[in-house]
C-alpha positions as CSV (number, residue, x, y, z in Angstrom):
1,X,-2.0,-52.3,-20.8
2,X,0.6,-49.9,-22.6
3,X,-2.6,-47.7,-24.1
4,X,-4.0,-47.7,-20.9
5,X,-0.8,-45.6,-19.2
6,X,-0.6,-43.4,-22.2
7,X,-4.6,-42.4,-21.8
8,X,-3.2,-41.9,-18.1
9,X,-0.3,-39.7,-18.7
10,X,-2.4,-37.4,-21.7
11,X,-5.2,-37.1,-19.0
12,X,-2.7,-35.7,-16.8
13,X,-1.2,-33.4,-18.8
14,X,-4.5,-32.3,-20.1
15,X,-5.3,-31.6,-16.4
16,X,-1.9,-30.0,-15.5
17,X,-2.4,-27.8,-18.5
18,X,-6.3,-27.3,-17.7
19,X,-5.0,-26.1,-14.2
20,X,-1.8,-23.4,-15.1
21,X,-4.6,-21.8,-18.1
22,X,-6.9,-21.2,-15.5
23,X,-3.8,-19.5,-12.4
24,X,-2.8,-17.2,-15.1
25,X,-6.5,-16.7,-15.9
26,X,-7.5,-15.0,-12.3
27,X,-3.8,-13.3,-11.7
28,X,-4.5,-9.6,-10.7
29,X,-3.2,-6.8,-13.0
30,X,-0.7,-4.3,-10.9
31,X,-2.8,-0.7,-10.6
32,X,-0.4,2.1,-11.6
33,X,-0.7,5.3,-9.3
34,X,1.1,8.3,-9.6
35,X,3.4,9.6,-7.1
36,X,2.9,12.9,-5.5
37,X,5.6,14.8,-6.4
38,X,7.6,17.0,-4.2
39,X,6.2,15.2,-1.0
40,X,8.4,15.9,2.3
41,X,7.5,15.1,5.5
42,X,8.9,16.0,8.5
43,X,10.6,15.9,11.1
44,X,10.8,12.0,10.8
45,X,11.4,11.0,13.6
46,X,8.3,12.9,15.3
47,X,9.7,14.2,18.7
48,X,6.8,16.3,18.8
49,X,3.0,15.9,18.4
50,X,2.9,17.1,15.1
51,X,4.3,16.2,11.5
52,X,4.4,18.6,8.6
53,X,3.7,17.0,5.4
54,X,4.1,19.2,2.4
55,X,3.8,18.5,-1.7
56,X,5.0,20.7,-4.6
57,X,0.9,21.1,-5.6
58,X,0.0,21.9,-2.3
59,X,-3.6,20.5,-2.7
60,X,-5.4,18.8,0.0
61,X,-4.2,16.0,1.2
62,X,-6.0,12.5,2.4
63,X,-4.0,11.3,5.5
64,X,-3.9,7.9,6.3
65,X,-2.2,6.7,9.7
66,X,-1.7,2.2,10.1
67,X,0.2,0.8,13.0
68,X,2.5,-2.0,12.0
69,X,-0.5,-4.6,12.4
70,X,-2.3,-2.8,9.7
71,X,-5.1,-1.0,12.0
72,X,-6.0,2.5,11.1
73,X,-5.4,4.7,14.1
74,X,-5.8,8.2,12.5
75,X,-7.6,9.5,9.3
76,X,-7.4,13.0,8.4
77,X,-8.0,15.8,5.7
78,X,-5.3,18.3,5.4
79,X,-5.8,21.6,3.8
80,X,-2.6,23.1,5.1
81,X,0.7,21.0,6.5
82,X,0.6,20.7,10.1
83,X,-1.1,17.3,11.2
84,X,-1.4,16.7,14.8
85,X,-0.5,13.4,15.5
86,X,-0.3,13.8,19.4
87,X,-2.8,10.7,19.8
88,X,0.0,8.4,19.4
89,X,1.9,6.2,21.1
90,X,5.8,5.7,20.5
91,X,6.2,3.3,17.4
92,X,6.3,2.7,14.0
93,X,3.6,3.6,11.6
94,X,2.6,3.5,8.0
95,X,1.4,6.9,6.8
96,X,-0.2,6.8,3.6
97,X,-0.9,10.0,1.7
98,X,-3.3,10.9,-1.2
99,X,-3.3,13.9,-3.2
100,X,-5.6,14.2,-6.4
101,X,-5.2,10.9,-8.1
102,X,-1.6,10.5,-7.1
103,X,-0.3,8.4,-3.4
104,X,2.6,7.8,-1.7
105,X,3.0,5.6,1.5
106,X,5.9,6.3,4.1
107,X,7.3,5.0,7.6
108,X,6.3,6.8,10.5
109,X,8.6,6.9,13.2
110,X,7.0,8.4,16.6
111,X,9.5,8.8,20.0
């Protein structure tokens, strides 16, 4: 009887073991970006329909807009720094920017 809860409690570490190996196995490796440098945007908060988003590169830019649920409500390409945001409602947002290989992602505050 004795073996019998000793073949239980290895196969259950065996398992337990079995089950952490394979977590670590599948976790995802963080992707380093760069960060854009220089990047100002303004005015934050937007009083006005339009938001000036400028970089120390001054390449162009990849404009993302999300509202706080995660929707995308504007995409845009910027070649200069005026984006006109005056489709908006009043509201927080996510604006994420891309500019050559590097990102950044901001808040978005529109009155």
């Amino acid at each position: 009887m004795n073996k019998n809860y000793f073949y239980i409690i290895l196969m259950f570490f065996l398992f337990s073991a079995g089950i952490s190996a394979q977590e670590t196995k599948y976790t995802a490796s963080p992707v380093a970006t760069e960060a854009i440098e220089g990047l100002n945007i303004y005015p934050n908060p937007v009083n006005s329909g339009r938001v000036f988003i400028t970089s120390k590169l001054a390449q162009t830019k990849e404009v993302e807009i999300f509202d706080v649920l995660g929707k995308r409500v504007l995409m845009a390409t910027l070649s200069g720094k005026e984006l006109n945001i005056s489709d908006l409602t009043a509201g927080v947002y996510i604006i994420k920017i891309k500019e050559g290989d590097a990102s950044a992602t901001r808040k978005l505050i529109v009155r």
